[in-house]
C-alpha positions as CSV (number, residue, x, y, z in Angstrom):
1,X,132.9,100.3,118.0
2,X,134.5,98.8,121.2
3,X,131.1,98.5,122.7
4,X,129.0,97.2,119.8
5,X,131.3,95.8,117.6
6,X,130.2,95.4,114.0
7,X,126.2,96.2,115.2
8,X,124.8,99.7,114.4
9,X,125.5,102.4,116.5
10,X,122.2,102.7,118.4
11,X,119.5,100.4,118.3
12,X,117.7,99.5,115.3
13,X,114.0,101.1,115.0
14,X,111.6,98.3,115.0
15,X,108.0,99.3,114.6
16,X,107.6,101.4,111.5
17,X,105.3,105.2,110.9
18,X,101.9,104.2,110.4
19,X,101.9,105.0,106.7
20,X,104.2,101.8,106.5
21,X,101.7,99.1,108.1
22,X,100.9,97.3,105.3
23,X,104.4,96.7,104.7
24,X,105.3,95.7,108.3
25,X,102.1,93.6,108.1
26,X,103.2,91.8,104.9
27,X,106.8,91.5,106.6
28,X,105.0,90.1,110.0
29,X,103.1,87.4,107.6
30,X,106.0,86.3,105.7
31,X,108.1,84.3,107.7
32,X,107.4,80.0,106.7
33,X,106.3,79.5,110.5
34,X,105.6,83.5,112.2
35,X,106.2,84.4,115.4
36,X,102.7,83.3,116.5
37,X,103.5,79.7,115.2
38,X,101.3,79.7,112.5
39,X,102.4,79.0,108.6
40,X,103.2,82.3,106.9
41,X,103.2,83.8,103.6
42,X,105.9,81.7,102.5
43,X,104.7,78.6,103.8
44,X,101.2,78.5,101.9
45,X,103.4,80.2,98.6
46,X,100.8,83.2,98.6
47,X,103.5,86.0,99.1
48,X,103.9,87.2,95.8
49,X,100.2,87.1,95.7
50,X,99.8,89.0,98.9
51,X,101.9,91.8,97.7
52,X,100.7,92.5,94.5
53,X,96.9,92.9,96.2
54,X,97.9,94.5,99.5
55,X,101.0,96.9,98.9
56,X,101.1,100.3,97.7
57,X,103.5,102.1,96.6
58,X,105.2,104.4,99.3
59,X,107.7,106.3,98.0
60,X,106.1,109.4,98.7
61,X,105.9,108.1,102.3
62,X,109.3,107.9,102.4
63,X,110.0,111.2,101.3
64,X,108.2,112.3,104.5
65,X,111.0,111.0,106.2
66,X,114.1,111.8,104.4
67,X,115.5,113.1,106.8
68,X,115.8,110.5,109.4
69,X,118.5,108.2,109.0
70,X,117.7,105.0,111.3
71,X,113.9,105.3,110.2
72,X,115.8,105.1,106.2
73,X,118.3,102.1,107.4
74,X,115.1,100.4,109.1
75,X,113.0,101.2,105.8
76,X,115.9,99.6,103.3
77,X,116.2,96.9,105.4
78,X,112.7,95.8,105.6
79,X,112.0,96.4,101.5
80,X,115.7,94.5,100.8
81,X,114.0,91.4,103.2
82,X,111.0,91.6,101.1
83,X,112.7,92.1,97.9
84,X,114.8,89.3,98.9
85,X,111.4,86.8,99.5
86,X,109.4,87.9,96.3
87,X,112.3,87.0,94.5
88,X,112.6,83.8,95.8
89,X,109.5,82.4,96.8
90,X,109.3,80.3,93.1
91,X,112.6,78.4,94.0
92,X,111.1,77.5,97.8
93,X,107.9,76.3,96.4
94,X,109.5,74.3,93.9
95,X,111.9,73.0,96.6
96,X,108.5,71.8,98.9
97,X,107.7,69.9,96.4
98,X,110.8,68.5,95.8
99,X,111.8,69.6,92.7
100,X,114.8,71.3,91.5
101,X,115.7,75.2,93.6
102,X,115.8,76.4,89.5
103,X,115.2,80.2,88.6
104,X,113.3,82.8,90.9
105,X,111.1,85.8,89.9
106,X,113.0,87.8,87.2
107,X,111.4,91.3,88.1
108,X,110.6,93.1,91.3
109,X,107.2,95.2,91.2
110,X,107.3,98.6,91.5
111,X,105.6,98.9,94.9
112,X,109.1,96.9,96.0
113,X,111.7,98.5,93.1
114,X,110.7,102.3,93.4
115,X,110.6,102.2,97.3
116,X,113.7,100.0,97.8
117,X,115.2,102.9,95.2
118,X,114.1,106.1,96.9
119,X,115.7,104.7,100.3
120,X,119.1,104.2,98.6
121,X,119.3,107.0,97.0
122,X,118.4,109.1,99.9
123,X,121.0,107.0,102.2
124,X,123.9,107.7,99.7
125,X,122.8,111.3,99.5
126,X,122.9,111.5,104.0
127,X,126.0,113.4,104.6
């Protein structure tokens, strides 16, 4: 648009539903320095970790909201961050330490994968 050029159309949502919280709470940890200043899940490595104990899966959450179309662009967005980050946390440890980036996580777990999924598949079926 004229207005907002190549930016979404009205702002995007920024606090999630409740039933995400442990997802926006992983997200809100996993920055290397978060917004309070202090060293976050990528920092100390323990991201991978962290989701594997902490996050469940919420498809069926999502499905709850099918409907809405900024809360599924907000949703995709946050679970292609995190997707992004699991996947890549090996090569940024190994960086710290100075070694060579080399290979990241070959598989995303399904609390990412089947989420991540449902939202796509839900924004190509939006008319």
């Amino acid at each position: 648009s004229t207005t907002r050029g190549f930016l979404p159309r009205q702002e995007p949502i920024v606090c999630l539903p409740d039933e995400f919280k442990v997802l926006e709470s992983i997200l809100t940890r996993m920055p290397i320095k978060t917004a309070s200043g202090t060293p976050g899940l990528l920092a100390t490595c323990t991201l991978g970790d962290t989701v594997l104990k902490e996050l469940p899966d919420l498809t069926s959450a999502i499905d709850k909201y099918r409907d809405n179309l900024p809360l599924m662009n907000a949703l995709y967005r946050d679970y292609s961050f995190l997707a992004s980050a699991y996947l890549l946390e090996p090569c940024h440890e190994r960086f710290l330490r100075g070694e060579a980036y080399g290979l990241g996580r070959q598989l995303l777990p399904a609390v990412i994968s089947l989420p991540i999924c449902r939202c796509a598949k839900l924004l190509v079926m939006t008319p």
